[in-house]
C-alpha positions as CSV (number, residue, x, y, z in Angstrom):
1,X,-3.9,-40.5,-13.7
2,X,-4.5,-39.7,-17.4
3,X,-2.1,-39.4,-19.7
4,X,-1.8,-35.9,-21.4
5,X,1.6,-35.9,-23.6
6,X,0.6,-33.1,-25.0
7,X,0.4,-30.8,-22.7
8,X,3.3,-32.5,-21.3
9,X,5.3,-31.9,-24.5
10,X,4.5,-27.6,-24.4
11,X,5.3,-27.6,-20.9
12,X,8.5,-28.3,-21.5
13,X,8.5,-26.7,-24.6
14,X,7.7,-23.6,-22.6
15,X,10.6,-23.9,-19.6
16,X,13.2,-23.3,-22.3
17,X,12.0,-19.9,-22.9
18,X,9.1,-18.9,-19.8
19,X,10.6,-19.1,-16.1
20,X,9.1,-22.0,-14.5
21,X,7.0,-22.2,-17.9
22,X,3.8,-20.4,-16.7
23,X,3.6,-16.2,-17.7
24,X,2.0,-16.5,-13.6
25,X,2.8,-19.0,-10.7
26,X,-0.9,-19.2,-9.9
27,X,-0.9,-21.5,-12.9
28,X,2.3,-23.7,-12.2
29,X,0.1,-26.6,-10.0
30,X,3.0,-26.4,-7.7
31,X,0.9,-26.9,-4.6
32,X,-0.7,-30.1,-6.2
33,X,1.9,-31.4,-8.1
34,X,2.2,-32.3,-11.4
35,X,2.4,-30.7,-14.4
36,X,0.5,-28.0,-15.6
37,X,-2.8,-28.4,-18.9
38,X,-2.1,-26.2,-21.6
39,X,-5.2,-25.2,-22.9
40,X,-6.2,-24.9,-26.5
41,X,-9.9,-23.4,-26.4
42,X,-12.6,-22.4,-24.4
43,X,-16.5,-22.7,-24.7
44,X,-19.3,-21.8,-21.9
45,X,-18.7,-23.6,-19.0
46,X,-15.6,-25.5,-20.7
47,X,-11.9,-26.0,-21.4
48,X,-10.8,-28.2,-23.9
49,X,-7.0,-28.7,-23.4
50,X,-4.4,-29.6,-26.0
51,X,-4.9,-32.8,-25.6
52,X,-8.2,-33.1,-26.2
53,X,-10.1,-33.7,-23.0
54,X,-13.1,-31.4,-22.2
55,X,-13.3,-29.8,-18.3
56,X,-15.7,-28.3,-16.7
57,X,-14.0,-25.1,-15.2
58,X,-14.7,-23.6,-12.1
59,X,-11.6,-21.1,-12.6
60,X,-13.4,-18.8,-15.0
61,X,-9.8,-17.2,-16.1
62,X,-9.8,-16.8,-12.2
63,X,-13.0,-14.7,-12.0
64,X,-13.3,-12.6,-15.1
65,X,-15.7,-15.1,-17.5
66,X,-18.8,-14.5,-15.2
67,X,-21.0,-15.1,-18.8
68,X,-18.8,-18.2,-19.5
69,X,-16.0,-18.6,-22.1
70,X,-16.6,-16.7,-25.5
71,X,-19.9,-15.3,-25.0
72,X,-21.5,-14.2,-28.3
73,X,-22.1,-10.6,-27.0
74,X,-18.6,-10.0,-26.3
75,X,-17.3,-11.5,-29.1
76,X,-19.2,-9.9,-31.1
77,X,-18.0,-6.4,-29.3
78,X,-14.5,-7.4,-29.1
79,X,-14.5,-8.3,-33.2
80,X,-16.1,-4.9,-34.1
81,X,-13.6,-3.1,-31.9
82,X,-11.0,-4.8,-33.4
83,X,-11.9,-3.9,-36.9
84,X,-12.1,-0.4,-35.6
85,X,-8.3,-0.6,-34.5
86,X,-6.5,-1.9,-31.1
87,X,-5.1,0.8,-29.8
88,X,-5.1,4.5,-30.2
89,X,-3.2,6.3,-27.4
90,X,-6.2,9.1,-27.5
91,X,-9.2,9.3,-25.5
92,X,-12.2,7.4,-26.8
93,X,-15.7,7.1,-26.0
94,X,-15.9,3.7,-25.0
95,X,-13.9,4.7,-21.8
96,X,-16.1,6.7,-20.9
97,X,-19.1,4.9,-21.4
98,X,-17.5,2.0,-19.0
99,X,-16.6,4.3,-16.4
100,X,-20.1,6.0,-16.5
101,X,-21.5,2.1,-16.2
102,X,-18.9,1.4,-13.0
103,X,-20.3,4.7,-11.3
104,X,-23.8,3.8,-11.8
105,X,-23.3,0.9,-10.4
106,X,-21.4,1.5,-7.4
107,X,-22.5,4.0,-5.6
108,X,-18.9,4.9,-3.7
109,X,-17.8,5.3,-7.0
110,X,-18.0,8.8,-8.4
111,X,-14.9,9.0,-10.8
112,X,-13.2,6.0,-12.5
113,X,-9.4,5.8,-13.9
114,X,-9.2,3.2,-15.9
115,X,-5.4,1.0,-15.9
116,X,-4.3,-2.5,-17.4
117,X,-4.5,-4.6,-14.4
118,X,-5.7,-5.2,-10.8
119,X,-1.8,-4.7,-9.8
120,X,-1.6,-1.5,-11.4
121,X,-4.9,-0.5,-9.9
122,X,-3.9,-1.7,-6.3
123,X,-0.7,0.1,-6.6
124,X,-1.9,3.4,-7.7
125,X,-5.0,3.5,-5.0
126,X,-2.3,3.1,-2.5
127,X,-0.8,6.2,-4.1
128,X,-3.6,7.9,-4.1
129,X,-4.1,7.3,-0.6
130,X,-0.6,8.7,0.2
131,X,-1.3,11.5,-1.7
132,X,-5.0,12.4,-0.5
133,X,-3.9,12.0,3.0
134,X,-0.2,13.1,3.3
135,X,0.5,10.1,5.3
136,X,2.7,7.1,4.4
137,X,1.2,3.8,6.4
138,X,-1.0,1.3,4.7
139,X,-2.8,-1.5,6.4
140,X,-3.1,-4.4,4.4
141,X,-3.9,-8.3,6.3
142,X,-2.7,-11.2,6.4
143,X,-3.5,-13.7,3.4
144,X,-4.8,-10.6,1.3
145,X,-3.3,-10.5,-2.6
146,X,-3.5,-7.4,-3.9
147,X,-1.1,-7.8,-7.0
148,X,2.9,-7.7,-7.1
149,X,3.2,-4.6,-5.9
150,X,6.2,-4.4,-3.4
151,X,4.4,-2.2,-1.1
152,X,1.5,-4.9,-0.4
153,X,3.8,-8.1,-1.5
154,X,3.9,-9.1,2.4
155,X,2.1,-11.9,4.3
156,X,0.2,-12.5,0.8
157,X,-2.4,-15.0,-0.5
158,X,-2.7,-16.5,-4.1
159,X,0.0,-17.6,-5.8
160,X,2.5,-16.1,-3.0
161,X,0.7,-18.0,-0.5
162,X,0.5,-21.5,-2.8
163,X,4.2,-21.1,-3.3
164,X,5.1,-20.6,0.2
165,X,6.8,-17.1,-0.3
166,X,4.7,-14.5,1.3
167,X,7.0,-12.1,0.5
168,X,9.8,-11.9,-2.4
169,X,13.4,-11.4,-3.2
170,X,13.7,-8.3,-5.2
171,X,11.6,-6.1,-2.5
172,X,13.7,-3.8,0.0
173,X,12.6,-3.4,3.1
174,X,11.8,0.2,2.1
175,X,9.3,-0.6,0.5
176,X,7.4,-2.6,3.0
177,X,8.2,-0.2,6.2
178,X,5.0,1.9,6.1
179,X,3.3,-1.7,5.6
180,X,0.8,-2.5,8.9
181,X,0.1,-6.7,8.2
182,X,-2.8,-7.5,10.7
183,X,-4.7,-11.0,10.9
184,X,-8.3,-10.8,8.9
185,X,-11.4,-10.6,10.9
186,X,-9.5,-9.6,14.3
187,X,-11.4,-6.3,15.6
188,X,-9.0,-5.6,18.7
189,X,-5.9,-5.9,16.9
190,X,-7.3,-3.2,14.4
191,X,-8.3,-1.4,17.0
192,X,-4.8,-1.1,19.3
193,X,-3.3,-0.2,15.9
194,X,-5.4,2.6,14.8
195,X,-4.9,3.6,19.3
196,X,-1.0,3.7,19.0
197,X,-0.8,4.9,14.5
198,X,-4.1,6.2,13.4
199,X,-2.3,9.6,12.9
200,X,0.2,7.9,10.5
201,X,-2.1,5.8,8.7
202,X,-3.1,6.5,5.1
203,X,-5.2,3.8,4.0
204,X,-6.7,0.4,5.0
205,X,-6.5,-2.1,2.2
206,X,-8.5,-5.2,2.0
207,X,-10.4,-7.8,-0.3
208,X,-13.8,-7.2,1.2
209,X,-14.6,-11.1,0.9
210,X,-11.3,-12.6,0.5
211,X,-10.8,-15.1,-2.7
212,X,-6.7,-15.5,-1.9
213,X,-6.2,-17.3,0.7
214,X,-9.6,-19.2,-0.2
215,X,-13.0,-17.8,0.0
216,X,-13.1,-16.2,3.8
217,X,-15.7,-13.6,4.8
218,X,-15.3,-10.7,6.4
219,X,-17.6,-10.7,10.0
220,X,-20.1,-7.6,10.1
221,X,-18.2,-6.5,13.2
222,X,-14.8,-6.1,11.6
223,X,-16.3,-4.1,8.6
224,X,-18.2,-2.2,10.9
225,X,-14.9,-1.3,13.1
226,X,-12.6,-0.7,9.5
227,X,-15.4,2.1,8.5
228,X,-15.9,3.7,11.7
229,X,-12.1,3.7,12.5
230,X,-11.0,5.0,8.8
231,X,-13.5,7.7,9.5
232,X,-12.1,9.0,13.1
233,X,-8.6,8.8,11.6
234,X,-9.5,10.4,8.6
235,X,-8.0,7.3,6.6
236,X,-9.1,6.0,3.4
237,X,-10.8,2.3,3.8
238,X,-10.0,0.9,-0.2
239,X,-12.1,-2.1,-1.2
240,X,-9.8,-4.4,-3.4
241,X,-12.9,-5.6,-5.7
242,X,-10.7,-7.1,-8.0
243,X,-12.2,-10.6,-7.7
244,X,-15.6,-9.7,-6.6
245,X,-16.7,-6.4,-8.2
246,X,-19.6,-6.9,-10.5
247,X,-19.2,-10.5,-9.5
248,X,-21.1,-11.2,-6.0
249,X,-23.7,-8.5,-7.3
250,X,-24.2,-6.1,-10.0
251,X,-22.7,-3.5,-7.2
252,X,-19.5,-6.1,-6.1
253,X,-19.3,-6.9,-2.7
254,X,-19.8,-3.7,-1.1
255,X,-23.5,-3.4,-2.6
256,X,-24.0,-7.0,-1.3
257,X,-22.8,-5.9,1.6
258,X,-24.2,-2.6,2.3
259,X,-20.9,-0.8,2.3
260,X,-19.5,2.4,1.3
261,X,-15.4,2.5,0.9
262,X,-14.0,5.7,-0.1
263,X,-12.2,3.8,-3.2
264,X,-12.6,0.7,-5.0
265,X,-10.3,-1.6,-7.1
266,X,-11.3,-3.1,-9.9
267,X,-10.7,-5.8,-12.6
268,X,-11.4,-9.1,-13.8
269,X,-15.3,-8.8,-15.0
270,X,-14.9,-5.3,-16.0
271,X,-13.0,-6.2,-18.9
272,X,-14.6,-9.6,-19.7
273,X,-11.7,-11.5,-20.2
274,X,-9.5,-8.8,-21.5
275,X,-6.3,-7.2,-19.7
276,X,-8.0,-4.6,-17.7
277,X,-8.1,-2.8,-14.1
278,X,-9.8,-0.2,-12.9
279,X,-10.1,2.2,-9.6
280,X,-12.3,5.1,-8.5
281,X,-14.0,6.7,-5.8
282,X,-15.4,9.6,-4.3
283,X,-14.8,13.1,-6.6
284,X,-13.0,14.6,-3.8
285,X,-10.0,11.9,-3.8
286,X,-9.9,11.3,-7.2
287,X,-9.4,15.2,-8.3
288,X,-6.5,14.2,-7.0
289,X,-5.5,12.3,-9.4
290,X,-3.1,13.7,-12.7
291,X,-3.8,15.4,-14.7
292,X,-6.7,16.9,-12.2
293,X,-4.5,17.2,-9.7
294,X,-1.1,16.4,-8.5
295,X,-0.6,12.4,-8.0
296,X,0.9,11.0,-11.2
297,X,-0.6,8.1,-13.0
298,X,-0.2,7.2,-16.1
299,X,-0.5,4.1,-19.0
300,X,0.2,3.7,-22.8
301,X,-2.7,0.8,-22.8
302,X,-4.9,2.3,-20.1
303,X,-8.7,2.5,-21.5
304,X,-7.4,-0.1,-24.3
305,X,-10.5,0.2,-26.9
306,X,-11.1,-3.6,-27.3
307,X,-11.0,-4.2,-23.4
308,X,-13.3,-1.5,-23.0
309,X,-16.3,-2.8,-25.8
310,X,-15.6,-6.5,-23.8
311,X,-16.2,-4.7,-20.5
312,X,-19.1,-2.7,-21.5
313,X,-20.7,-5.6,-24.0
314,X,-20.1,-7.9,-20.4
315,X,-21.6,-5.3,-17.8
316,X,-24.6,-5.2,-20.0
317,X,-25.6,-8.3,-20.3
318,X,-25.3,-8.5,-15.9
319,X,-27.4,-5.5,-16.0
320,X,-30.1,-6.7,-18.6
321,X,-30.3,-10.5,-17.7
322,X,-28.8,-10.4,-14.1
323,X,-27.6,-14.0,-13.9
324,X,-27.0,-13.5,-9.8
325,X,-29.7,-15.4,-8.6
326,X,-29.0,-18.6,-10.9
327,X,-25.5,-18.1,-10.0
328,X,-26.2,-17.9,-6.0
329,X,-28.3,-21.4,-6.9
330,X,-26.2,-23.3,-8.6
331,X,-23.3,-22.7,-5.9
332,X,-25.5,-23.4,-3.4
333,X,-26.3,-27.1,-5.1
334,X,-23.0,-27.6,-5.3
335,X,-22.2,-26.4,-1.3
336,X,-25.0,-28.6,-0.2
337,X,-23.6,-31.8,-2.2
338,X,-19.8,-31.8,-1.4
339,X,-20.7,-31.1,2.3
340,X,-23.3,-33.6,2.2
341,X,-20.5,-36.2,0.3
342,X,-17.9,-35.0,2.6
343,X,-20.1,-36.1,5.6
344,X,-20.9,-39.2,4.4
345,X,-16.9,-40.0,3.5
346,X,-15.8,-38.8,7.4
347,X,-13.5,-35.9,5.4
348,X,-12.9,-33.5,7.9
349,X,-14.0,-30.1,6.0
350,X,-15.1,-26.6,5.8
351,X,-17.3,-24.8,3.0
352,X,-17.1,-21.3,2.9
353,X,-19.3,-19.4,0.4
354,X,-20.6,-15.7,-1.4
355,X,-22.8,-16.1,-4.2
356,X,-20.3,-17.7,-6.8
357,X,-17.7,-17.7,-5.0
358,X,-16.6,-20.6,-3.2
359,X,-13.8,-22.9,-1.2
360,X,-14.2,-26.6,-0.2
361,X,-11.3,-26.5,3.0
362,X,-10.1,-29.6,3.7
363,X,-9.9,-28.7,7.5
364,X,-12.1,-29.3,10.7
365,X,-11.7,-25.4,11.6
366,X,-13.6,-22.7,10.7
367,X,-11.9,-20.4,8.2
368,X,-12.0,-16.8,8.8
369,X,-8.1,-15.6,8.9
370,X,-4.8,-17.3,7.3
371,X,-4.1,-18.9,10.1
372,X,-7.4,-20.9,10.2
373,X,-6.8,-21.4,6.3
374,X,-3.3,-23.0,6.7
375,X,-5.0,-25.5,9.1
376,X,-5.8,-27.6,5.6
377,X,-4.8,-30.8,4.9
378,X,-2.7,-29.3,1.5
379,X,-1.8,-33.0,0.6
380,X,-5.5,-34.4,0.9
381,X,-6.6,-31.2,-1.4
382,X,-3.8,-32.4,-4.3
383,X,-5.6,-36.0,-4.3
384,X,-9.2,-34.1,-4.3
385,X,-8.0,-32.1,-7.2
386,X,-6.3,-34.2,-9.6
387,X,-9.1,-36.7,-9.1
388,X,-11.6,-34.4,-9.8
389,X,-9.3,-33.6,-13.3
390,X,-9.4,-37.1,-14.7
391,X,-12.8,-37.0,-14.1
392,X,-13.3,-33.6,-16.4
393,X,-13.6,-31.7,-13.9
394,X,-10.9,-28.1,-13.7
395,X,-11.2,-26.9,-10.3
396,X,-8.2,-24.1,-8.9
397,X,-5.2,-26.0,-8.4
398,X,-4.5,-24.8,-4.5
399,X,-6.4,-25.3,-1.7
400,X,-5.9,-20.8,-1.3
401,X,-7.6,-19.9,-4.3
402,X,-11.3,-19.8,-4.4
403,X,-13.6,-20.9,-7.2
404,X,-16.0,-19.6,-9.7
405,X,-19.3,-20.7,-11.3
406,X,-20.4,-19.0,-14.3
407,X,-23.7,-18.5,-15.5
408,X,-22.5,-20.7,-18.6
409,X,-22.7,-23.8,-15.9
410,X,-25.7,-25.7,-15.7
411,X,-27.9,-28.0,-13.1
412,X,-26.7,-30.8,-15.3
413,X,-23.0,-29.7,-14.7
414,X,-23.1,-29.2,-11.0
415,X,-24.6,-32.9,-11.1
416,X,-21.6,-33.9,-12.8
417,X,-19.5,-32.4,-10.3
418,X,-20.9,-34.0,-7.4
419,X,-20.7,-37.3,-8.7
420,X,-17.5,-37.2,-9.7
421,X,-16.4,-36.1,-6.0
422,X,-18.3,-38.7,-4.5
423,X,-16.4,-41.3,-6.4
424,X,-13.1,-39.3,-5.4
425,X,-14.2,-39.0,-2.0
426,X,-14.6,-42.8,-2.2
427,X,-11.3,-43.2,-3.6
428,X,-9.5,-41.3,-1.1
429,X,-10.9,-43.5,2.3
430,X,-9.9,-46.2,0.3
């Protein structure tokens, strides 16, 4: 393995004053072991860490850098924003212009309220919910993240899932008693619940392609049952778009899809980089929302000026050089390779796949649920990924969290990538 003593020297220079020394456990490698790079700049396709060694990352800032790291555009927006000052707590235009961007965009989407981060967003579309319908039960399923929010912090993927905590100390079990967990991708059990609590339900939350518990995909018969059922119940269905909104398509997965939620949650791309979350949907539901109507929401840093120019400098560039199908290309070159090196190794696996989203399961089952996902051989995945490091290449440090090419990545890159699994693929029938 190769040395990095300086990383290894801020790590530790970090426990003294950071729990665990990460600001997020998602980066604390503690389902590969090890210690975590501490990075020093980003380029494109690349991470340079503080040692000095160049990766090619497939994390993206888990999602967000869909253009790559620093593109000109946005730095270029963010610098003149800047200038302009960081923060106002007033109304400004450039809110407005992203939230007009999001609704043309998303068709579901009618009215936007912008927040600071996908956990803020999650947690006050499950308010909404609560407060459209006068009900109190949310659905969420199994292996779904949907931020720290106590409500939803039960049976969860990412980080929660990585660590082995599905839930967390700290939550009462107040919190989590209108919370319905149900296994992804299973149609009857969605359907005896909605038979014995559709009355009581307010919402059905869900990732509409999953990125945390790995990339799983939702089957067309489940979405079909989750918007016909939501509609007899006269529950919301919310589309957690976090990870894939603006991301699998212009539209997010629901426009790749062909589906219309009644709200959306946002993040990640919307803000290109920058702290940022976003949710919206029909005009109906969100009147409801203060001060147009009576559930409270609010945020000093909500509609932040600089995240806005980086969201709206990023959503331009996606609308006026779509990068999608070059994106859905280059994943697919590197799908076809690891399966094909995989193969030829004899490493049980499974590839699962949307657009640019992608996770190489190091399991002989097909993934479609958590169960099926924690059917992976975690220890084989650890090799995998710390081979693939020392051979420059960053891929997400758990087998649960899915990654991301960027439209920064090249043919050349992908090629790079491929070889260097071959030779760890090599290494680890040795």
């Amino acid at each position: 393995m190769i040395e990095r003593p300086r990383s290894h020297a801020a790590f530790a220079r970090a426990k003294k004053v950071i729990p665990g020394g990460v600001n997020s456990p998602a980066r604390a490698f503690g389902a590969v072991g090890g210690e975590p790079l501490f990075i020093k700049k980003a380029q494109g396709a690349y991470l340079w860490d503080e040692d000095g060694h160049r990766y090619l990352d497939y994390i993206q800032s888990w999602g967000p850098m869909i253009l790559g790291h620093a593109h000109p555009a946005v730095v270029e927006a963010v610098i003149e924003a800047v200038h302009a000052g960081s923060s106002y707590g007033a109304p400004c235009e450039k809110e407005t212009e992203l939230a007009e961007m999001i609704c043309e965009a998303v068709p579901s989407v009618e009215m936007v309220r912008m927040v600071s981060s996908g956990t803020e967003a999650a947690m006050s579309a499950i308010r909404l919910a609560r407060g459209y319908t006068g009900r109190n039960v949310i659905i969420k399923f199994a292996g779904c993240y949907h931020g720290h929010v106590d409500a939803l912090l039960v049976s969860a993927g990412s980080s929660a899932l990585t660590l082995g905590v599905p839930s967390s100390p700290g939550v009462p079990a107040g919190a989590t008693q209108d919370t319905i967990v149900l296994e992804y991708n299973n149609v009857p059990a969605l359907q005896e619940t909605f038979r014995q609590r559709g009355d009581e339900i307010a919402g059905v939350m869900l990732e509409p392609v999953v990125g945390n518990m790995g990339l799983v995909v939702p089957s067309a018969e489940f979405r079909a049952e989750l918007r016909r059922l939501t509609h007899q119940y006269g529950a919301l269905l919310i589309y957690d778009e976090v990870m894939t909104g603006f991301r699998l398509s212009y539209g997010g997965a629901q426009a790749l899809l062909g589906d219309t939620p009644d709200v959306s949650v946002f993040g990640k791309v919307i803000g290109g980089g920058y702290p940022v979350g976003a949710y919206g949907g029909k005009r109906e539901v969100m009147s409801k929302v203060m001060p147009a109507g009576p559930v409270f929401q609010a945020g000093t840093l909500s509609g932040n000026p600089v995240a806005m120019a980086a969201g709206i400098a990023t959503l331009k560039q996606l609308k006026q050089n779509p990068p999608y199908e070059k994106l859905d290309r280059l994943s697919q070159m590197i799908e076809q390779g690891l399966k094909q090196r995989a193969e030829q190794a004899g490493i049980p696996h499974q590839f699962n796949r949307v657009g640019s989203m992608w996770t190489f399961f190091f399991t002989a089952t097909p993934v479609v649920d958590l169960t099926s996902a924690k059917t992976s051989d975690t220890k084989k995945f650890g090799q995998f990924f710390w081979g693939m490091m020392d051979r420059g290449v960053y891929l997400p440090c758990s087998q649960f969290e899915a990654a991301f090419t960027s439209a920064a990545h090249t043919e050349a890159d992908i090629q790079h990538t491929l070889d260097a699994a071959q030779s760890v693929f090599s290494e680890m029938i040795r």
